[in-house]
C-alpha positions as CSV (number, residue, x, y, z in Angstrom):
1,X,0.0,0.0,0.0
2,X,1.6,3.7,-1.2
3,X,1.7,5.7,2.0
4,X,2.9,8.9,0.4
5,X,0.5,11.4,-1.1
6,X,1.7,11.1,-4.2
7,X,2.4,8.3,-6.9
8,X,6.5,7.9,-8.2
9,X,6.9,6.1,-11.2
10,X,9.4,5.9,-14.2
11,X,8.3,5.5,-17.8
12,X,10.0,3.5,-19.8
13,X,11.1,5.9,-22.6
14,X,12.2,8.8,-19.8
15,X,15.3,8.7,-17.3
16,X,13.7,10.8,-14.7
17,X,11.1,9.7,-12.3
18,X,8.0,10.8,-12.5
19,X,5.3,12.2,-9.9
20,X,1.2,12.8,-10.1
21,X,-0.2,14.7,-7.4
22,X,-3.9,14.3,-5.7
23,X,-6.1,17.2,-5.8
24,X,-8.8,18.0,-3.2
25,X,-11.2,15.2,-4.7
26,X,-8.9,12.9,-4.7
27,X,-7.6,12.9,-8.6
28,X,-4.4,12.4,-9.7
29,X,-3.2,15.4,-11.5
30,X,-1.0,15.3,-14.8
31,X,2.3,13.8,-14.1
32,X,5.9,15.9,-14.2
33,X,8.8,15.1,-14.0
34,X,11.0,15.2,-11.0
35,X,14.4,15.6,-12.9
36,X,16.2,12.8,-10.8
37,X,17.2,9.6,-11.8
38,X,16.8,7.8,-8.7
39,X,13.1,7.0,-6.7
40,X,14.8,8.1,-3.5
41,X,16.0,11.7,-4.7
42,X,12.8,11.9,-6.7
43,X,10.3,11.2,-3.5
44,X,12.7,14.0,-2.2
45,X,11.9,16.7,-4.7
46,X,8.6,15.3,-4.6
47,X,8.1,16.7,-1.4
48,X,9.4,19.4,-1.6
49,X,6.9,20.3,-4.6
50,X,4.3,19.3,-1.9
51,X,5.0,21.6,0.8
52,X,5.6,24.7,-1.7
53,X,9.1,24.4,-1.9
54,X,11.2,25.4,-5.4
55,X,13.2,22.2,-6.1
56,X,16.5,23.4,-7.5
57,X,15.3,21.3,-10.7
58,X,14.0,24.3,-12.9
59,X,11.2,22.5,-14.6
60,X,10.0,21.4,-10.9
61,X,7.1,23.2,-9.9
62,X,4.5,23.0,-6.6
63,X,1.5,21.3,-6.5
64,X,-0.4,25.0,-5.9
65,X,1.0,25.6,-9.5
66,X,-0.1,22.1,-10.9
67,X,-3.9,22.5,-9.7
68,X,-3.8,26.0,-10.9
69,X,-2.9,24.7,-14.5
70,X,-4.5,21.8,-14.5
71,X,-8.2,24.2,-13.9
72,X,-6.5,26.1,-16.7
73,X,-7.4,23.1,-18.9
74,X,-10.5,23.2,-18.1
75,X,-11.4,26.0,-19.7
76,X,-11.9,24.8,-23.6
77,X,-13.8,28.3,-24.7
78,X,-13.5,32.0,-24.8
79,X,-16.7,32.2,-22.9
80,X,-15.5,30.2,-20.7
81,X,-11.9,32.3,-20.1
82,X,-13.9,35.4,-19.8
83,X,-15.7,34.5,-16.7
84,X,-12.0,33.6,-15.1
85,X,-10.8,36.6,-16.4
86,X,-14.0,39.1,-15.1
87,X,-13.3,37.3,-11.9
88,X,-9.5,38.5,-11.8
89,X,-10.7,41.7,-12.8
90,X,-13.0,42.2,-10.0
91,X,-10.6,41.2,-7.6
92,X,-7.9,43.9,-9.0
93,X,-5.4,41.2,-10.3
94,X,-5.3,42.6,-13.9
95,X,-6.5,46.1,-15.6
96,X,-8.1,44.2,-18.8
97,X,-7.5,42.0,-21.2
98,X,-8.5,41.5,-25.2
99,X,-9.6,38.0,-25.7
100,X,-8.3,36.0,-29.1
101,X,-11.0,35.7,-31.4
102,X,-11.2,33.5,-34.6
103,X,-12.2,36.2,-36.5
104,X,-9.9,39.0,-37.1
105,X,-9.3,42.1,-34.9
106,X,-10.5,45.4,-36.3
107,X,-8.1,47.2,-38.2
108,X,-7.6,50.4,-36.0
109,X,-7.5,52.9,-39.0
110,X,-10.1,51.9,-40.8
111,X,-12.4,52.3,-37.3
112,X,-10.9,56.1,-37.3
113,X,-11.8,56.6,-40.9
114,X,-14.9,55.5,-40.7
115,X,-16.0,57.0,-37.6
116,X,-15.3,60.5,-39.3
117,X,-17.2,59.4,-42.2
118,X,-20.5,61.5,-42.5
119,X,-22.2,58.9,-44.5
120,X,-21.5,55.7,-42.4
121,X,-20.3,56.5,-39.0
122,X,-22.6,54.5,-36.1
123,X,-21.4,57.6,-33.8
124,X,-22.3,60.3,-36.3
125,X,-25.7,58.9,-36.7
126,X,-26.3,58.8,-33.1
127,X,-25.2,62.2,-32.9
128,X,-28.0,63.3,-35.5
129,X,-30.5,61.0,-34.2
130,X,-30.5,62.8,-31.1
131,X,-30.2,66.3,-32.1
132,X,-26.8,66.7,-31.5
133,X,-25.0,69.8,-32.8
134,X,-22.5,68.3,-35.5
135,X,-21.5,69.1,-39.3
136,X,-20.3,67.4,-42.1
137,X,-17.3,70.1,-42.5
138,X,-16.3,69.3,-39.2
139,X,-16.2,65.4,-39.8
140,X,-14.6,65.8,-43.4
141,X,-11.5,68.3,-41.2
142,X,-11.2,65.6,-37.8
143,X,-11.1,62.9,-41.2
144,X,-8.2,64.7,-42.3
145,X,-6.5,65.3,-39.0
146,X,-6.6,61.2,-39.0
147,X,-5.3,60.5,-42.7
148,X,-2.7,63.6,-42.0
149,X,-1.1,62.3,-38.5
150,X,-2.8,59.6,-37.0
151,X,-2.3,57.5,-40.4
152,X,1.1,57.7,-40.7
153,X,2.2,56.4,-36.5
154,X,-0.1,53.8,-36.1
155,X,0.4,51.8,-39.1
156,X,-1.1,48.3,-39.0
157,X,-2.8,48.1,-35.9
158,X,-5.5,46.8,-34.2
159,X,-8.1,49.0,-32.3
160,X,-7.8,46.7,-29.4
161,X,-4.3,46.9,-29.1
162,X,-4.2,50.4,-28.3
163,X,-2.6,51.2,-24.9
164,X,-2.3,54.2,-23.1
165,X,1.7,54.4,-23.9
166,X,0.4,54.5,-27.7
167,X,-1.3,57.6,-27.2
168,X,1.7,58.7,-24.9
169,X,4.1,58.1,-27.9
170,X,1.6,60.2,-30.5
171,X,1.4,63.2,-28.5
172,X,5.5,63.1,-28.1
173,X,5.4,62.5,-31.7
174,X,2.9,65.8,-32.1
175,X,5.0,68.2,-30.0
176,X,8.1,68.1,-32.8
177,X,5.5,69.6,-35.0
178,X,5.6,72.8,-36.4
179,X,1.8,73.7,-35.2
180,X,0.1,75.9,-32.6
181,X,-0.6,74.5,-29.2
182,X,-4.7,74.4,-30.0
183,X,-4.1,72.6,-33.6
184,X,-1.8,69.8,-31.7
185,X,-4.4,69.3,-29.6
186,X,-7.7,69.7,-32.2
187,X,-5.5,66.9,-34.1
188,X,-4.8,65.0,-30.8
189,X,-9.1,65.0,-29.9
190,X,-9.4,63.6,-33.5
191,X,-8.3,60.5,-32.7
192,X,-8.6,60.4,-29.1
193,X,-12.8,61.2,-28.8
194,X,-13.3,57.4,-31.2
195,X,-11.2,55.6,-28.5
196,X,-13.7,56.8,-25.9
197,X,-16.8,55.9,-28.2
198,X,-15.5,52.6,-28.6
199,X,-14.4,52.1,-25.0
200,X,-18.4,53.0,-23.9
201,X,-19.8,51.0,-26.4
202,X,-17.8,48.1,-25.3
203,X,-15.8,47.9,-28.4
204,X,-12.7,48.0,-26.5
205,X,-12.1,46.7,-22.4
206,X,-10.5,49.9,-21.8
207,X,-9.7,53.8,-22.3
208,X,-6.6,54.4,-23.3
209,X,-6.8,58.1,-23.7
210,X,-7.5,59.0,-19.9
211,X,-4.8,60.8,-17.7
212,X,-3.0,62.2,-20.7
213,X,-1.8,66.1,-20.7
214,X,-2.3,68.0,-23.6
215,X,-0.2,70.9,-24.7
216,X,-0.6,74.8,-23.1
217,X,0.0,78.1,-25.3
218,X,-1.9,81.0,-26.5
219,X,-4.1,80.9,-29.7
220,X,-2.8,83.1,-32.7
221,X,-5.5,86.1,-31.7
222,X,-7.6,86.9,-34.9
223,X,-7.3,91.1,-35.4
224,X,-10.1,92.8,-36.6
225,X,-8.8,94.6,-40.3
226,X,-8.0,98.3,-40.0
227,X,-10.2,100.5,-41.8
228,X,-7.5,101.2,-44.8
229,X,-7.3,97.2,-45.1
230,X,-11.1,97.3,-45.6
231,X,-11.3,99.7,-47.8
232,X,-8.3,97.8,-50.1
233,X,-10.6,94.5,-49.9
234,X,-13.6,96.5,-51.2
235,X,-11.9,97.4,-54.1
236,X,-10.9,93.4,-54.9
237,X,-12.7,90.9,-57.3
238,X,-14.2,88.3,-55.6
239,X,-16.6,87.2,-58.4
240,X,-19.7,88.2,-56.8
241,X,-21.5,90.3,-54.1
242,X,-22.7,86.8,-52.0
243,X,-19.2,86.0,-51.8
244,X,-17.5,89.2,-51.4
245,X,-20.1,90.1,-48.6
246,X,-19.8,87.2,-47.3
247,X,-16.0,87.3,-47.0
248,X,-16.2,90.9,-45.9
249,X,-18.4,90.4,-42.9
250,X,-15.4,87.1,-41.8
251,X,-12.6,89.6,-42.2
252,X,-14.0,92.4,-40.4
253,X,-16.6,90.9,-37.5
254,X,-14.3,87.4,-37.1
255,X,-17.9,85.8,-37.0
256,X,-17.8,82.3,-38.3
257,X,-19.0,80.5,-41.5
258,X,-22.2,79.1,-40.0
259,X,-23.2,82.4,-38.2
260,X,-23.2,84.6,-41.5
261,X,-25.2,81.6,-43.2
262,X,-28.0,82.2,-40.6
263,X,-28.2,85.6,-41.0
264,X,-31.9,87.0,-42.3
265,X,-33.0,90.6,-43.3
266,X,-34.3,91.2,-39.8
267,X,-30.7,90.9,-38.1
268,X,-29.4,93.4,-40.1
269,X,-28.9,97.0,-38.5
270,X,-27.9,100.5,-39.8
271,X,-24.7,99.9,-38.2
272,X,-24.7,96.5,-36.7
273,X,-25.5,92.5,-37.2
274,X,-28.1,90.6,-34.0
275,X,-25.8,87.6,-34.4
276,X,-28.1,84.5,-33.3
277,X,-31.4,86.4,-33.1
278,X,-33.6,84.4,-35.4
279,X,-31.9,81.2,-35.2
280,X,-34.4,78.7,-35.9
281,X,-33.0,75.1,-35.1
282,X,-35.9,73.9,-37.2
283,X,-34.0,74.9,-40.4
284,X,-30.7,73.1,-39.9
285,X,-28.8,76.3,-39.6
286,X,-25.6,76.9,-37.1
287,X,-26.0,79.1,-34.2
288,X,-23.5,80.4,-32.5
289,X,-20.5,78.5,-30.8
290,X,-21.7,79.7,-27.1
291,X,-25.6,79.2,-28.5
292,X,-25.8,82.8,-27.3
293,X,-27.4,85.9,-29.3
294,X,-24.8,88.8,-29.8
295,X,-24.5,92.4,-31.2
296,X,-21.8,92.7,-33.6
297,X,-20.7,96.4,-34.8
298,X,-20.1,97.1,-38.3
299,X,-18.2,100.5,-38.6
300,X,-18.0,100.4,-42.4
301,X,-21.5,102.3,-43.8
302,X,-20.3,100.5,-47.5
303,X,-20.3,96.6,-46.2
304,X,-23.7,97.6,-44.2
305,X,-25.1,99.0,-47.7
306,X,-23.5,95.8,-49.3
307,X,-25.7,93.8,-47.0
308,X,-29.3,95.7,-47.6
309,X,-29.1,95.2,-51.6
310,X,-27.9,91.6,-51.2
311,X,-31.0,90.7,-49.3
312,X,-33.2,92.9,-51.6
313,X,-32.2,91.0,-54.3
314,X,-33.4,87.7,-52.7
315,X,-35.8,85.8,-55.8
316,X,-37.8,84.0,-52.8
317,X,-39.1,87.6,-52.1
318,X,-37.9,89.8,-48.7
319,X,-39.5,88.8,-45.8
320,X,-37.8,89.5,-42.2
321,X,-37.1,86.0,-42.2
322,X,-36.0,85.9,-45.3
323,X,-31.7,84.8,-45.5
324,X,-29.6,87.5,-46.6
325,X,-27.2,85.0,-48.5
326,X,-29.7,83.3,-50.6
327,X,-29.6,80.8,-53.0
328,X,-31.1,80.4,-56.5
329,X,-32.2,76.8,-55.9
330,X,-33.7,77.6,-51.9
331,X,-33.9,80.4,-49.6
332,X,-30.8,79.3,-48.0
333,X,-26.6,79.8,-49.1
């Protein structure tokens, strides 16, 4: 009868003894080997294994270690590893992991192209679907911040191998460019607002782009033109009044592309634009970046004149609602 807790025995093609260990029920684990020759030194390192000892023999290992594997077998599918894996995660022993599928990772540039693209983006379509404020230009410019500088550094990879020392390297990589502080980081949000999409739509186990620091500077300040200036511009070609009043009113006010879009016949003032008055989100239209209704002076009596024979000339008929930069197709630019 074996008194030891353990079973020695020596295969016929190996010259080490071999040992299996019981676990709790009773069932002989697999068997290793013990690395000696003789029983006496093997029962040795057997018990040493037993009690949790290292055996100097480096392929040696504890019985702890052989249950451990031998539940590792256990586990034949991915579903399966997950719940061992959720289980190590709620008990803090690892920050994620990305499980191996059969089917092939997503390319991680192709997920940043397309969730840019107006026309197929999931996140662009929840944006709309909900009323969020969001334009096609803006897509078509964060699409090009991708193509531009996110293409070229993270070349054939896989969205789920992103790590947080990948987004550490890129905005190293950004700070030897020859940009402003506030286009680093417009450039930088391009890529890092899809990692956060994916990561809360489970598309990814974790965010990569939290605790990172962005770069600090002053914005180029955009001066209002000098009167002489003006007066030059008035005297250019710009092939016709729509667009020279329209790039006028940019030089001089510094109001944005959407804002002079929106503006009808009744925000227009002897001497002054109501910025944001008679938005109507209704009609698609921009209001302004703050969503707040301004006053902006006009201190040139020409460009104010420039404005009142525009919108006369509107074909959909003047109306106080009426757009100042109409169109021959619709009463909108």
């Amino acid at each position: 009868m074996n008194a030891r807790p353990f079973s020695l025995f020596k295969r016929k093609d190996r010259s080490c003894y071999s040992v299996a260990f019981k676990d709790k029920d009773g069932k002989y684990l697999p068997p290793v080997s013990t690395g000696k020759k003789t029983e006496a030194e093997a029962e040795q390192v057997a018990y040493l294994m037993l009690s949790g000892a290292k055996p100097e023999h480096k392929s040696a290992v504890t019985t702890r270690e052989l249950v451990i594997k031998d539940i590792a077998r256990q586990f034949q599918t991915l579903e399966d590893a997950g719940l061992l894996l959720d289980e190590f995660k709620r008990l803090g022993l690892v920050n994620g992991y990305t499980a191996i599928s059969a089917e092939p990772g997503e390319d991680f540039l192709s997920f940043m192209a397309n969730f840019w693209d107006w026309d197929t983006s999931p996140y662009v379509k929840e944006k709309l679907r909900k009323k969020h404020g969001l334009h096609r230009r803006h897509c078509k410019l964060q699409g090009q911040a991708i193509a531009l500088h996110w293409a070229p550094f993270f070349k054939n990879r896989q969205l789920a191998d992103i790590q947080a020392i990948d987004i550490d390297g890129f905005i190293d990589h950004m700070a030897d460019k020859d940009l402003s502080a506030s286009r680093k980081n417009v450039i930088i949000r391009a890529g890092t607002k899809p990692l956060r999409w994916a990561f809360s739509k489970g598309k990814i186990d974790k965010d990569p782009t939290r605790g990172h620091i962005l770069f600090s500077g002053e914005d180029a300040k955009r001066n209002i033109l000098t009167p002489t200036v003006v007066m030059a511009l008035f005297k250019a070609e710009w092939g016709n009044n729509r667009a020279k009043a329209g790039n006028m009113i940019a030089a001089v006010t510094g109001m944005r592309c959407g804002e002079i879009q929106a503006l009808r016949f009744c925000d227009l003032g002897p001497d002054c634009l109501y910025v944001g008055h008679s938005y109507n989100k209704e009609d698609g239209m921009k209001t302004t970046k703050n969503k707040e209704a301004r006053t902006v002076d006009l201190p040139f009596p020409e460009l104010v004149a420039m404005l009142f024979e525009l919108a006369k000339e509107n074909p959909w008929g003047v109306k106080p609602e009426s757009y100042v930069f109409w169109s021959d197709k619709a009463e909108i630019l």
